[in-house]
N, C-alpha and C positions, 0 to 999 in steps of 0.2 A: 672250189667249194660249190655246193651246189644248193640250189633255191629252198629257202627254209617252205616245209609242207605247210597244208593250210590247216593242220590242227598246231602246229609250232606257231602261225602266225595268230591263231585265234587266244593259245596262251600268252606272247607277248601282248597286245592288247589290251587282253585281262588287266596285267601287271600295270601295264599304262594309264591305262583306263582307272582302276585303284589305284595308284598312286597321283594319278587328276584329281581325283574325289579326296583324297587324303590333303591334298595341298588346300585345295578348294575350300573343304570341310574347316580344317584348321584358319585361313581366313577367312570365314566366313565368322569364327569365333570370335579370333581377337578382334575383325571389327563389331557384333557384337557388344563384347565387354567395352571396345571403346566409346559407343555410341551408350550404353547403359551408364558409363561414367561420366558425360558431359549430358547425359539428360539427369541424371543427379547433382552433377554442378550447377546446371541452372536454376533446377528445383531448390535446392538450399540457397541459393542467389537471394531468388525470388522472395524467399524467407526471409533473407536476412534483412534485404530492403523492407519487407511488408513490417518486420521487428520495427528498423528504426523509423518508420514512420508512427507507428503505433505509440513507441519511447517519446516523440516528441509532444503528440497530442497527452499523454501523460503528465509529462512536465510541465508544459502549457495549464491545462488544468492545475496542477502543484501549487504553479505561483497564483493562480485566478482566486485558488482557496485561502491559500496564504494572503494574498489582500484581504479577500474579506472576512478574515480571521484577526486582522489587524484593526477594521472597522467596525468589525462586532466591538470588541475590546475598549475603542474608544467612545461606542454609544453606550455599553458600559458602565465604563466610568464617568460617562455626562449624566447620565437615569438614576447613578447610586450616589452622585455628590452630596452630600449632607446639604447645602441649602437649595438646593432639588427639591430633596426630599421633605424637609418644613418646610417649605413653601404647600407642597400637594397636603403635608399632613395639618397646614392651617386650615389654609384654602378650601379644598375639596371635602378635607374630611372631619371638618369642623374642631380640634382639636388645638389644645392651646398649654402654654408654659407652666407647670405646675407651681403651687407656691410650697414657699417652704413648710407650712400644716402636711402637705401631701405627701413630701420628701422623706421616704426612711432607708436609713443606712444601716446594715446588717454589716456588723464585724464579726470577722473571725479568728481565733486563737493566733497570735502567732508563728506558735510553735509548728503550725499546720499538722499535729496529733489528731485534732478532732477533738478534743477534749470538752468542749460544749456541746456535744451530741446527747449525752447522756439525758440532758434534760428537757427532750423533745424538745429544745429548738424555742422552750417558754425562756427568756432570757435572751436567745441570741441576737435578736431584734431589740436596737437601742435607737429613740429617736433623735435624732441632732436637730434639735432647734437652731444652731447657729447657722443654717442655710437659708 
């Protein structure tokens, strides 16, 4: 056999040569795509912790609201207690126990018809002396 010329060795090379570049090429991809999917892993990572800290100061705040949604509630109901409120409406705002002269008791039908409407209301106004 005799020595391959040097236009037969400059075509194998070629072939060599491209098919380096083809292997190359090709790894050069999949890492790559592997390096593009573990820099998306961590980016969503990053997210999911940045999520649950966020979740917690949420919650956090939840319950802080929630207490003072329980304290509103009960200052509330200490500001509207009826003898709260006669006391300020004595006290403060000079107002006092009506007597029975003062006292009028509006009855109404029953039957809740309306049936005393008719006469503009001249009648429906009875006063009870017994108070």
């Amino acid at each position: 056999m005799s020595a391959p010329s040097s236009s037969e060795v400059s075509v194998i090379r070629k072939r060599m040569t491209a098919g380096r570049n083809r292997y190359v090429l090709r790894a050069a991809a999949i890492a790559a795509m592997l390096a593009a999917a573990g820099i998306f892993h961590v980016v969503n990572h990053g997210r999911v912790v940045q999520a649950g800290y966020d979740l917690g100061k949420i919650e956090r705040r939840h319950r802080e609201l929630l207490r003072e949604n329980e304290q509103l509630k009960m200052e509330r109901a200490t500001l509207s207690a009826a003898s709260r409120l006669e006391v300020i409406a004595r006290d403060r705002l000079g107002l006092q126990q009506p007597d029975a002269r003062q006292v009028v008791t509006i009855r109404m039908p029953s039957d809740g018809s309306g049936a005393g409407a008719s006469d503009n209301g001249a009648g429906s106004a009875k006063r009870d002396s017994g108070r």
